[in-house]
N, C-alpha and C positions, 0 to 999 in steps of 0.2 A: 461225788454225791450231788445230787440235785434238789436245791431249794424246795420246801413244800409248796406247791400252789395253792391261790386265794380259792377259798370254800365256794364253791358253783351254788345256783338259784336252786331252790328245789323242784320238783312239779307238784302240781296238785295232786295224781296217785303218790308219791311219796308222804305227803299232809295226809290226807285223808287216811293212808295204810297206817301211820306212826299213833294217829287221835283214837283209831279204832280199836289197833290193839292195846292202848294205853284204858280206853275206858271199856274196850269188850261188847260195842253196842257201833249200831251203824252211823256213821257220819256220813255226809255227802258232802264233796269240795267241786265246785265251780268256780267258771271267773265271777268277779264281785267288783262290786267298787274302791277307789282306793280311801284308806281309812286315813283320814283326816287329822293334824293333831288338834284344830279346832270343834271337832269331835271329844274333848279328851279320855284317848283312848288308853289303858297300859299299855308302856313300851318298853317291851323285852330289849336289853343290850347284850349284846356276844360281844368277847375279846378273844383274840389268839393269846399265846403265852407272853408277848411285848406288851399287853395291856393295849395293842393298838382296835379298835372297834372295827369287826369282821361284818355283823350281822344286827338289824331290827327286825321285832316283828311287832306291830300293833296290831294289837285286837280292840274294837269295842267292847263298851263297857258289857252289850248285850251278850257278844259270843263269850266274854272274860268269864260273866254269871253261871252261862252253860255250860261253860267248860268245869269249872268250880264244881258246880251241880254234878256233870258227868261222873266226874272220880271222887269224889266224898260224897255222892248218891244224898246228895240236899232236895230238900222238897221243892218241887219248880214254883210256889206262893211265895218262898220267901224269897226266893231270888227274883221276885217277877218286881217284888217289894224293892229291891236294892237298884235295883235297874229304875224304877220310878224315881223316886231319892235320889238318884247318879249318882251312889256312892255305894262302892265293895266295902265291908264288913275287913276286919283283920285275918278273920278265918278264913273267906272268902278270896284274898288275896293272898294266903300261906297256901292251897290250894293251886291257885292259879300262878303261884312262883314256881311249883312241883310239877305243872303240866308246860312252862315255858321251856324249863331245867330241863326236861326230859327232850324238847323238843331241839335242842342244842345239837343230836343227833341226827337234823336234818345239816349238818352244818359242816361233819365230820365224814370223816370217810378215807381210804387209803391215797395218799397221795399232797393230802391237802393240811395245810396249818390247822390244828386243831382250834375251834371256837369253845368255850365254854359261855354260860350264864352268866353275865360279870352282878346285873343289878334291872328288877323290875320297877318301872315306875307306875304308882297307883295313877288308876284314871283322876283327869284332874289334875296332878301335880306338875308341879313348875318341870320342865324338862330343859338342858342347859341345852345353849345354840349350837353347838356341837352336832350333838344329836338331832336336834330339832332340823337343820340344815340337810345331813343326811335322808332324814323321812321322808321329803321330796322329792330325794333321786330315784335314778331310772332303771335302774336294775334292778327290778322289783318284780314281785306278784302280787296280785290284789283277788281275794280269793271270798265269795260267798260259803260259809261252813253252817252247815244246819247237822245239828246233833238228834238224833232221835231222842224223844222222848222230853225235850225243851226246848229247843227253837234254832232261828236262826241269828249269823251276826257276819261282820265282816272281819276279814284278816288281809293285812297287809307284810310282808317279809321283803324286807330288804339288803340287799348287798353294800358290803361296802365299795367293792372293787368294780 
């Protein structure tokens, strides 16, 4: 029997396919720039089953709002509000932990150690060097995501392997 292999980068058709049918509304994924943690963005952690960290993905606080907005269909004023403020709401961020969670999905697949969600960090929040170290690395996509109907922001997803 053969070891699972480490979970592969996604592409941007994969993002773009998983946001659309997640919120039912067109998304559009291009390259973008890479999302900063001096930006403080959320950043999604994935673990395999060892607790060892598979997977990042930051989003700015911009695309976090639109995404939020996307799938609990929130008014784009108030989230235009929260994004002025730099700061998600708790609902805003319960939200945006359901649309990371799902996206764990880009991570999994036949063949390869399963990732799940382990823990999202609110934009802003202290993130441990660990983490913060990885965000850097090179195995990555850096993706512009514009949602119909609220805007645009950047996504960064990153490998651990």
């Amino acid at each position: 029997m053969t070891a699972p292999a480490p979970a592969l980068l996604p592409n941007p058709k994969d993002v773009r396919d998983l946001l659309e049918g997640l919120f039912g509304k067109d998304v559009s994924v291009a390259p973008g720039d890479p999302v900063s943690l001096n930006d403080k963005p959320a950043v999604a952690v994935y673990v395999d089953p060892t607790m060892a960290v598979t997977a990042l993905c930051l989003v700015d606080i911009r695309l976090a709002a639109w995404l939020a907005g996307a799938l609990a269909l929130l008014p784009k004023g108030g989230l235009e509000d929260a994004i002025d403020e730099g700061e998600l709401s708790e609902m805003h961020l319960e939200v945006v932990y359901e649309v990371v969670n799902v996206a764990a999905a880009l991570f999994n697949g036949g063949g390869v150690n399963h990732s799940k969600l382990h823990k999202l960090h609110a934009p802003g929040e202290s993130i441990p060097g660990d983490i913060a170290g990885l965000a850097a690395a090179f195995n990555r996509i850096d993706l512009k995501v514009d949602v119909a109907g609220y805007g645009s922001g950047t996504m960064s997803i990153v490998m651990a392997h």
